[in-house]
C-alpha angles and dihedrals in degrees: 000000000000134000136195112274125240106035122239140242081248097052093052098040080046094060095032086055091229105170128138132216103269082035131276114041108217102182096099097033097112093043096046086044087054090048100037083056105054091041082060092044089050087051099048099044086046094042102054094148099078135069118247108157096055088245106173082212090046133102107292100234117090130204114282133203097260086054091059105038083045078055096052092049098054089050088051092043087053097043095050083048101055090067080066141036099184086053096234112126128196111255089180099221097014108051136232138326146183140238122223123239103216114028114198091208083059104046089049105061085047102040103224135120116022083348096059117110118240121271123216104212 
């Protein structure tokens, strides 16, 4: 099944739950859509292999839906990290933690990292 490709603001303030009280909460919007841009940029530059811009000439293969929702998690992984560098986060009551630099779920649906498939050159 295909997806439009690139994922959207919505999407990610979708999956990150972002609403306010009276509905969409636009404080962060500039900032997520920075993030949310240069998530899609990584993924197309590390996913070369598929065809986002619909080229008759182009790879076979079109963006899917765990392409785009792996996407939107790594937007929303870089965006929680940028508050802080040493990648510990405030929980109130319950401390700190940290976030991760490098999430499996996440590599998986976009098939980089440990998760890419092999390339013949």
């Amino acid at each position: 099944m295909t997806t439009a490709w690139p994922p959207d603001l919505a999407l990610l303030k979708l999956d990150m739950h972002q609403q306010g009280e009276s509905g969409a909460d636009d404080r962060d919007d500039a900032q997520l859509q920075l993030v949310l841009d240069a998530a899609v940029a990584y993924v197309e530059r590390k996913r070369s292999d598929v065809n986002y811009t619909g080229d008759p000439d182009g790879p076979i293969k079109v963006p899917t839906q765990d392409l785009a929702l792996g996407t939107v998690r790594l937007a929303w992984r870089w965006h929680s990290r940028r508050r802080s560098p040493d990648a510990l986060i405030a929980m109130a009551e319950q401390g700190n933690s940290r976030v991760p630099s490098f999430d499996a779920d996440i590599e998986k649906m976009l098939r980089v990292g440990r998760h890419a498939r092999a390339v013949v050159a």
